[in-house]
C-alpha positions as protocol buffer text, in pm:
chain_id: "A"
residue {
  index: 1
  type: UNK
  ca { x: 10596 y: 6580 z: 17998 }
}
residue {
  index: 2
  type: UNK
  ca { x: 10381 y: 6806 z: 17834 }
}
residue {
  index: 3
  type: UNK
  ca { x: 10006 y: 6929 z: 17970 }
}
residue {
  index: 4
  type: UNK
  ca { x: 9701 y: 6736 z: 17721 }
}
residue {
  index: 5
  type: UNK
  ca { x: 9584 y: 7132 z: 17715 }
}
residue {
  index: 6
  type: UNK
  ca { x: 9956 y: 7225 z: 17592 }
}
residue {
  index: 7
  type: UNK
  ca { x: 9929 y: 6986 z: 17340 }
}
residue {
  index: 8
  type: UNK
  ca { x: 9568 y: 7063 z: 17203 }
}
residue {
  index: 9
  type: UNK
  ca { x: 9657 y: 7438 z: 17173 }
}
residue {
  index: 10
  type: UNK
  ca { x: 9983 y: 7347 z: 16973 }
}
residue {
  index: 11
  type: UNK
  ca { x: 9818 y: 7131 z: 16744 }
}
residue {
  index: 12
  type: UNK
  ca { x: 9509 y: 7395 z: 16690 }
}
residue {
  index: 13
  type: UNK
  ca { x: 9803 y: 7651 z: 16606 }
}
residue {
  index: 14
  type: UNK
  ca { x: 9940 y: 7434 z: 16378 }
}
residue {
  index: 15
  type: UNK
  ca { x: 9613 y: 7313 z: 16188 }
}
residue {
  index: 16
  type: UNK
  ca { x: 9492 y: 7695 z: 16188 }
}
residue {
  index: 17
  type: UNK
  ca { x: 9859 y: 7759 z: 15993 }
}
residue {
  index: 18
  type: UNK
  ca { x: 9813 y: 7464 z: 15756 }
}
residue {
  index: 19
  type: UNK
  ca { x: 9437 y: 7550 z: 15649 }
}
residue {
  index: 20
  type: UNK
  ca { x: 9578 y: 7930 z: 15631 }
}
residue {
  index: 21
  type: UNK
  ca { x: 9869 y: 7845 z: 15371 }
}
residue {
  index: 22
  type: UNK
  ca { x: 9640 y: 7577 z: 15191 }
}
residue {
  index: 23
  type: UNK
  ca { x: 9374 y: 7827 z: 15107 }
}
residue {
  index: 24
  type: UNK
  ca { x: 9701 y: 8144 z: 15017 }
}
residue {
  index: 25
  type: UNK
  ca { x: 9851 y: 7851 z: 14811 }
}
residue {
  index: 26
  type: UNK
  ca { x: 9560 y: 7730 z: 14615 }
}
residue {
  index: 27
  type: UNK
  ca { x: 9386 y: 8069 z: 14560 }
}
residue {
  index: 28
  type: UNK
  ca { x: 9531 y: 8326 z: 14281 }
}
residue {
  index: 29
  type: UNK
  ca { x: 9776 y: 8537 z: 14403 }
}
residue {
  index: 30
  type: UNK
  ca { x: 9764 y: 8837 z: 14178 }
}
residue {
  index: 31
  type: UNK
  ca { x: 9516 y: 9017 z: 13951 }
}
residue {
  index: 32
  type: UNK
  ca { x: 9717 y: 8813 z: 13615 }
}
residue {
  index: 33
  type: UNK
  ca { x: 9684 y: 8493 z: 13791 }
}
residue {
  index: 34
  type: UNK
  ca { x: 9285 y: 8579 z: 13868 }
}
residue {
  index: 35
  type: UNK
  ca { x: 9259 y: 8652 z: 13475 }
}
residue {
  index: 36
  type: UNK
  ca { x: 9422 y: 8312 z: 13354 }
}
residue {
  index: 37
  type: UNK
  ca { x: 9179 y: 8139 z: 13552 }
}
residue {
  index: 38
  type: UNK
  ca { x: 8866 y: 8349 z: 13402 }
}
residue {
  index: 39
  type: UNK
  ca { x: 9034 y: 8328 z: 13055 }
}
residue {
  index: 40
  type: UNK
  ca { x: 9001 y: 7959 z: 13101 }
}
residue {
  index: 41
  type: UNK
  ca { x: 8651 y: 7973 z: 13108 }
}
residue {
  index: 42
  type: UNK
  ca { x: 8600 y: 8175 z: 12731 }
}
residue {
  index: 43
  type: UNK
  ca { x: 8609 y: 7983 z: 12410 }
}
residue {
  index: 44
  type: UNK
  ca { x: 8583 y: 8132 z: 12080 }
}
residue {
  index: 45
  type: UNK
  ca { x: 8530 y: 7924 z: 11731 }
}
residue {
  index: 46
  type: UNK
  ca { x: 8475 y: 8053 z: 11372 }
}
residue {
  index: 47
  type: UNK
  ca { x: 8143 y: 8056 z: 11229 }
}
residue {
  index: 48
  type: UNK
  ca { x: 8271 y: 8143 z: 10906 }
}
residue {
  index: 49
  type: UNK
  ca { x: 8393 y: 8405 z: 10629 }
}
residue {
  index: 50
  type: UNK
  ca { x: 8400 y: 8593 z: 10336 }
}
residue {
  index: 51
  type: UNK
  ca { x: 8695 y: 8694 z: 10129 }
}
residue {
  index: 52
  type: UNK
  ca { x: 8642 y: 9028 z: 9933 }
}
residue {
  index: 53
  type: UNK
  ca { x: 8839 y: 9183 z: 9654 }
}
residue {
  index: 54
  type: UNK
  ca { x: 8899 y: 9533 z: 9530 }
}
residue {
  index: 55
  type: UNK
  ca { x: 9148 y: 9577 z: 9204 }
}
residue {
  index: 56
  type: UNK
  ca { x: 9383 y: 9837 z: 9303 }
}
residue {
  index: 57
  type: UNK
  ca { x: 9308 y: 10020 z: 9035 }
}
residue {
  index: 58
  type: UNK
  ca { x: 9417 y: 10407 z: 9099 }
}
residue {
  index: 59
  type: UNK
  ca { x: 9766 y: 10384 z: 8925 }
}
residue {
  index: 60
  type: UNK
  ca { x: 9576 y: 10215 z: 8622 }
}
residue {
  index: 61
  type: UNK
  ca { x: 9375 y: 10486 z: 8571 }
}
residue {
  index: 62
  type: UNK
  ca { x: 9611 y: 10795 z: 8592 }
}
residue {
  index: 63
  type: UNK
  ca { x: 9803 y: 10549 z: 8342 }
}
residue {
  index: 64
  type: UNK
  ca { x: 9540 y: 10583 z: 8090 }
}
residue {
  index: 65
  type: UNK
  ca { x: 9404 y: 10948 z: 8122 }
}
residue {
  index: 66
  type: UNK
  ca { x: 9745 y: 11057 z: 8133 }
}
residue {
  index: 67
  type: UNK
  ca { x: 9792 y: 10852 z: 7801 }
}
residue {
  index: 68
  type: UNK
  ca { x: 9502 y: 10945 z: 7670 }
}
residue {
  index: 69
  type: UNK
  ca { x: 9491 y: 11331 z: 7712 }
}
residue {
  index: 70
  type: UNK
  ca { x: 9686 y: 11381 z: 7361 }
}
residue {
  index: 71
  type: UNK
  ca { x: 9506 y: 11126 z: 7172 }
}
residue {
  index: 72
  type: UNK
  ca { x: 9257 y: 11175 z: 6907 }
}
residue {
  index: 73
  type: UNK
  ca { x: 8950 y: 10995 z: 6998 }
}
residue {
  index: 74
  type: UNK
  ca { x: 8929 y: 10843 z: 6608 }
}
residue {
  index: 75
  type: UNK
  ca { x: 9292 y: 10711 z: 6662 }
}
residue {
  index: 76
  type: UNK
  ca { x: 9207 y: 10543 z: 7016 }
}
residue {
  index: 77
  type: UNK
  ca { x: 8951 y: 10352 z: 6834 }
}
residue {
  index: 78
  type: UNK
  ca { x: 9203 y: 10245 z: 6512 }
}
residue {
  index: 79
  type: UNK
  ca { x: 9441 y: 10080 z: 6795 }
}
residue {
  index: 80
  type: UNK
  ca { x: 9439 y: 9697 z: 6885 }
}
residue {
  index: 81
  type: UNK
  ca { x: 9340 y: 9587 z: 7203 }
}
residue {
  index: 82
  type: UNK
  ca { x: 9633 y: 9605 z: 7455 }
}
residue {
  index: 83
  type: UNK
  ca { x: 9773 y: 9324 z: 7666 }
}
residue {
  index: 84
  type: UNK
  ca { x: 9670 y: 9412 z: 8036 }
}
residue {
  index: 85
  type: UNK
  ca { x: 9854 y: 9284 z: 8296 }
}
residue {
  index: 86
  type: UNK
  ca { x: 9642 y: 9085 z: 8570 }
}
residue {
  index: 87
  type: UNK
  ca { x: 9536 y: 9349 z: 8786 }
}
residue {
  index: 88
  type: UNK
  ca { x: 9665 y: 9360 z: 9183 }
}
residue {
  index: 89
  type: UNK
  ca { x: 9360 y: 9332 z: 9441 }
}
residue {
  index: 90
  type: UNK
  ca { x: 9317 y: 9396 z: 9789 }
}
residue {
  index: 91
  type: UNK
  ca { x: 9177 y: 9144 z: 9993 }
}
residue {
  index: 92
  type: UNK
  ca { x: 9004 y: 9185 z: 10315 }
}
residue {
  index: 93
  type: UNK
  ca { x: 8846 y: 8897 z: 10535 }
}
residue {
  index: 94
  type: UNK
  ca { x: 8506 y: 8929 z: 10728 }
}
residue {
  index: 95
  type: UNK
  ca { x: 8527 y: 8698 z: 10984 }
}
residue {
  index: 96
  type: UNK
  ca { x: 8220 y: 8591 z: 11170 }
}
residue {
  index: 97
  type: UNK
  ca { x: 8374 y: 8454 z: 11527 }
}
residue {
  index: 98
  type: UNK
  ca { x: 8145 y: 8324 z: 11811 }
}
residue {
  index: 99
  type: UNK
  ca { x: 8268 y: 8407 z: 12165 }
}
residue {
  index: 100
  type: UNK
  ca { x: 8131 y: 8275 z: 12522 }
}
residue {
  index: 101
  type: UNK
  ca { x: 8252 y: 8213 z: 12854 }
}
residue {
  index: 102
  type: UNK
  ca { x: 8110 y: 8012 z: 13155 }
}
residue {
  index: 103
  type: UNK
  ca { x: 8190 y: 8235 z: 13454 }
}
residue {
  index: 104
  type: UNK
  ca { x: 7990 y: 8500 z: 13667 }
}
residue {
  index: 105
  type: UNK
  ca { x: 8380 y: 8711 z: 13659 }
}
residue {
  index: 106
  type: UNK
  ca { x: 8342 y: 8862 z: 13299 }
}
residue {
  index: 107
  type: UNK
  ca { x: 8639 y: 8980 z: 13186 }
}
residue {
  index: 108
  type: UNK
  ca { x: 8619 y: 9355 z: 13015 }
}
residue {
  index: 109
  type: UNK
  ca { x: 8723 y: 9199 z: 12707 }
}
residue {
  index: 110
  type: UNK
  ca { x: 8928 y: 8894 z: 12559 }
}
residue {
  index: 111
  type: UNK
  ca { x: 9210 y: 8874 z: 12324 }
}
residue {
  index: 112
  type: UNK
  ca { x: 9160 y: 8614 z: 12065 }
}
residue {
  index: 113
  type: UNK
  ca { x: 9399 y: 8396 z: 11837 }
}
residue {
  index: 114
  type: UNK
  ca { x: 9362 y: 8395 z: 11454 }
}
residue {
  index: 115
  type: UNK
  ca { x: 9557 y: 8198 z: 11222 }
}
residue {
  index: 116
  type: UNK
  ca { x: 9551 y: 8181 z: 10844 }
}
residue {
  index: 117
  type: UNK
  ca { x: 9665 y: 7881 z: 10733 }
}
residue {
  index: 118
  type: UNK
  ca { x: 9748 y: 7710 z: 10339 }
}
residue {
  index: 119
  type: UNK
  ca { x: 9544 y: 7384 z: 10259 }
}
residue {
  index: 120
  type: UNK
  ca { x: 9840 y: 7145 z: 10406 }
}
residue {
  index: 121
  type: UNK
  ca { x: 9766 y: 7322 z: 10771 }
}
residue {
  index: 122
  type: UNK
  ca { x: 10064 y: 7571 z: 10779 }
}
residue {
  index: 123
  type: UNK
  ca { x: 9978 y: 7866 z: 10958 }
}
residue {
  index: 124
  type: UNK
  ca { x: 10076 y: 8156 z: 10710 }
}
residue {
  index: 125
  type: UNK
  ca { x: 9972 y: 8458 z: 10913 }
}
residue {
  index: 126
  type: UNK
  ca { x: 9838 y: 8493 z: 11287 }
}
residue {
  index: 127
  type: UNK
  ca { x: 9670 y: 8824 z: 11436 }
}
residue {
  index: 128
  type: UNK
  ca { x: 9583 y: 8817 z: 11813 }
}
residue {
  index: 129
  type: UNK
  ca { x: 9262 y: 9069 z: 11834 }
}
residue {
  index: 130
  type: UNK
  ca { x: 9067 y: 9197 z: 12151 }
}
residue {
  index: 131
  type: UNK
  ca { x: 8715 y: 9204 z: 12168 }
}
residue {
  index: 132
  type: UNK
  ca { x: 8472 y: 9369 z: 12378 }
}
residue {
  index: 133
  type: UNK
  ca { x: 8314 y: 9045 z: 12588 }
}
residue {
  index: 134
  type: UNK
  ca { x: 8213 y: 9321 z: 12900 }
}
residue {
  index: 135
  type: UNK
  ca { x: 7878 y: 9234 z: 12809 }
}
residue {
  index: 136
  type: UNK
  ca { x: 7816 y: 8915 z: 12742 }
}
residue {
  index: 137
  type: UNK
  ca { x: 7603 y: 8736 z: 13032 }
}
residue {
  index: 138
  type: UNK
  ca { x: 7730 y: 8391 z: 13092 }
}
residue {
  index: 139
  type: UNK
  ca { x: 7689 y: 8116 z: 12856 }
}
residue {
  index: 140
  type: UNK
  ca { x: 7553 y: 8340 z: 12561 }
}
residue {
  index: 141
  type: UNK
  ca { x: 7721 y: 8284 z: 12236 }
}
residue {
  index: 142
  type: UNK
  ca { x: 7782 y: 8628 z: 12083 }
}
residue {
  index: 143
  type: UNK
  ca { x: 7880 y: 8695 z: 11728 }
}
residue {
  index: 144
  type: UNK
  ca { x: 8155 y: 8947 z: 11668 }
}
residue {
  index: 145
  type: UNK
  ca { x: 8264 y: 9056 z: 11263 }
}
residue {
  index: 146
  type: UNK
  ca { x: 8617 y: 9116 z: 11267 }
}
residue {
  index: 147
  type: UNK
  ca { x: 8806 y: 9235 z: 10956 }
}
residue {
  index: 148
  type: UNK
  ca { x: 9144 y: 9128 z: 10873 }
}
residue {
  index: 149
  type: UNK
  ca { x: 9305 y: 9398 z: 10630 }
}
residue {
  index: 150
  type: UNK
  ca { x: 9548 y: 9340 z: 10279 }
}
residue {
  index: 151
  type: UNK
  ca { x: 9490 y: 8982 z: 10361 }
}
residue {
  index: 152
  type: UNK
  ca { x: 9724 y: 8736 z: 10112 }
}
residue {
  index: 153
  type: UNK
  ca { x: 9441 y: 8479 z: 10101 }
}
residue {
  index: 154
  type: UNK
  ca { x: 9484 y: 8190 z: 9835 }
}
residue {
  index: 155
  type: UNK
  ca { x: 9242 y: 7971 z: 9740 }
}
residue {
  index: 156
  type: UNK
  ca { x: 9235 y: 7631 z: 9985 }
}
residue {
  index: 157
  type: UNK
  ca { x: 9355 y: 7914 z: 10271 }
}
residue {
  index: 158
  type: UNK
  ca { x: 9129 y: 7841 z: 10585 }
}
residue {
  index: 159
  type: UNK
  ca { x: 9101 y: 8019 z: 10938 }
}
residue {
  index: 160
  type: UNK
  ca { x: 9157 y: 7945 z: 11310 }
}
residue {
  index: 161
  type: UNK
  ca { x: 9017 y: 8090 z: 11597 }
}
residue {
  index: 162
  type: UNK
  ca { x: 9095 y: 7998 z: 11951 }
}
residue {
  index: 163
  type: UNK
  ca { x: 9158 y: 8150 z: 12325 }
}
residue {
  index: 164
  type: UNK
  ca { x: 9491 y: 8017 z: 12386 }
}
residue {
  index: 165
  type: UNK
  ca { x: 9508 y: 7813 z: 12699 }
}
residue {
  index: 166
  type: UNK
  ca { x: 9740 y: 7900 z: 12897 }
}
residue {
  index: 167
  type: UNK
  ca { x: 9941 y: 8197 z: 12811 }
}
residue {
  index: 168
  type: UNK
  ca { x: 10260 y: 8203 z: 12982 }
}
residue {
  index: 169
  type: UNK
  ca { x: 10338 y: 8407 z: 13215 }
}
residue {
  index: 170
  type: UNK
  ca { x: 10622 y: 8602 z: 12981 }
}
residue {
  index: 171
  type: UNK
  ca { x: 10353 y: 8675 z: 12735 }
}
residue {
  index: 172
  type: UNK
  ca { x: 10082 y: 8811 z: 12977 }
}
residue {
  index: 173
  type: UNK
  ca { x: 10171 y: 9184 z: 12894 }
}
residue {
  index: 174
  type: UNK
  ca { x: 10076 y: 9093 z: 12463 }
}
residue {
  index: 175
  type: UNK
  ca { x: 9696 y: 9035 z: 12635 }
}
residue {
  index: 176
  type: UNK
  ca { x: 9544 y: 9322 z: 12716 }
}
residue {
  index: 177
  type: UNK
  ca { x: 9312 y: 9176 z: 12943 }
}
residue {
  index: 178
  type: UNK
  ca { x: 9575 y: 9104 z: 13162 }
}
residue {
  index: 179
  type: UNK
  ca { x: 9654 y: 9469 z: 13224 }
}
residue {
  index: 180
  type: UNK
  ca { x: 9304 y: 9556 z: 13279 }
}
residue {
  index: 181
  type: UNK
  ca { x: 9229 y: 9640 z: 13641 }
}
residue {
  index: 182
  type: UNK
  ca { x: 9547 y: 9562 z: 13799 }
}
């Protein structure tokens, strides 16, 4: 039979062991693991933007000096009107995107999901981009202008901003914030 004192010091030992692996269990294990649980706390939503087109024009124009170096000013002017092609543009995207988080931890930045989608939903393009959030104080909205570069926008097109929740694990080393600090 076994002493009352045996018995209380056995059962301490094992309680002390079970609160010990409870609190290794439920807390992050690694510096990744510490940054998806931060990472839960951002959000980041579009607060709109602004398509702008430039004709490429710098072929065009050699075309026509080079055509027009030999020509007698008085026969350019006799000639009908010639049938231009439509001309190509480049087309960049401001995008006005509103970032926050609700944590004390910041995070030295955050990488952010943007789709482009067509009118039927899509998605026609997607750019992850990191921005700066080392910053921000908790819960203040910030506005960052990203621009997306030789964009094939169409008219109907729409964008989509998110923090995706959760990464998984296998993708952790696309995120740079992931790799920060660890």
């Amino acid at each position: 039979m076994r002493h009352p004192r045996q018995i209380f010091v056995a059962g301490a030992v094992v309680l002390t062991l079970s609160i010990g692996l409870a609190l290794v269990a439920c807390g992050p294990k690694s510096h990744a693991e510490k940054v998806a649980q931060t990472r839960a706390l951002y959000s980041a939503r579009l607060n709109g933007f602004v398509v702008e087109e430039e004709p490429l024009v710098e072929e065009v124009i050699g075309e026509i000096e080079a055509s027009a170096e030999g020509a007698d000013v008085e026969e350019v002017a006799l000639e009908e009107p010639a049938d231009f092609e439509p001309v190509a543009v480049s087309q960049r995207v401001l995008l006005d995107i509103l970032i926050q988080h609700d944590t004390y931890d910041n995070l030295p930045g955050i990488t952010v999901e943007i789709s482009m989608a067509d009118p039927s939903g899509q998605e026609k393009d997607h750019w992850r981009v990191w921005f700066d959030t080392s910053g921000i104080p908790k819960a203040t909205v910030t506005q960052f202008t990203h621009i997306l570069e030789d964009v094939s926008y169409e008219e109907g097109d729409g964008f989509y901003v998110e923090v995706r929740q959760p990464v998984p694990e296998e993708e952790w080393g696309e995120y740079k914030e992931f790799a920060s600090g660890s």
